[in-house]
C-alpha positions in Angstrom: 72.3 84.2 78.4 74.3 84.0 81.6 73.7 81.7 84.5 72.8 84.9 87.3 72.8 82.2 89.7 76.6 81.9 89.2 78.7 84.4 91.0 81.5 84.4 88.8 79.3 85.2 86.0 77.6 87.7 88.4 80.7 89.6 88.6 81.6 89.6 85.0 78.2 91.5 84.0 79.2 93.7 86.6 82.6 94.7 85.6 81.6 94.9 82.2 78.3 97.5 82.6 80.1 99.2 85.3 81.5 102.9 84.2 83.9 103.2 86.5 87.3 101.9 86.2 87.7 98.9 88.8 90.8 97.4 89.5 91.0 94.6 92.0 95.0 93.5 92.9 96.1 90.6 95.2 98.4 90.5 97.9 101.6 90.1 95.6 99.8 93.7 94.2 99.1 91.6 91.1 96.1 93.0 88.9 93.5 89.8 89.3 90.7 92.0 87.4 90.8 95.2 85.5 87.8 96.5 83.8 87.6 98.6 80.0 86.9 101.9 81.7 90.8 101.8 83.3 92.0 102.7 80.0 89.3 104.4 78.8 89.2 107.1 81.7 92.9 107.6 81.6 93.1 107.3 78.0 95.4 104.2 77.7 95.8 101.7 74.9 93.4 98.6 76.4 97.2 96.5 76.5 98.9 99.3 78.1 97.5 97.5 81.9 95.9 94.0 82.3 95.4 91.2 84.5 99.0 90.2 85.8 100.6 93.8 85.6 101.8 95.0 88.9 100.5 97.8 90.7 103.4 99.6 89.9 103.5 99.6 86.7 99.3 100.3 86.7 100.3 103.5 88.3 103.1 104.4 86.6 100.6 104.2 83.8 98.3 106.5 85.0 101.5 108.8 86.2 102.6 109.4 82.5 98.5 109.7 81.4 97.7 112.3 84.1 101.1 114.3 83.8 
């Protein structure tokens, strides 16, 4: 069961019953969090973006999946 009380734990439920695709990126535009729906929504292998891609490359991604 997880510890509500922590907000890191908070956050994971979230992104994880959440049906939107969230992606969060730092200031380098470094993905820091990605949730499934990313690749789900634009039909992606779940490897083709994760945490460390740039955004570039995230939407180069969804470029090539969108046409």
């Amino acid at each position: 069961m997880p510890d509500l009380n922590d907000p890191s734990e908070q956050l994971a439920l979230v992104m994880e019953h959440m049906r939107h695709g969230i992606v969060i990126y730092d200031r380098d535009e470094r993905i820091s969090l990605i949730n499934r729906y990313v690749t789900r929504i634009f039909d992606m292998s779940d490897d083709a973006v994760t945490v460390g891609n740039s955004l570039g490359h995230y939407l180069d991604c969804v470029g090539r999946s969108v046409g």
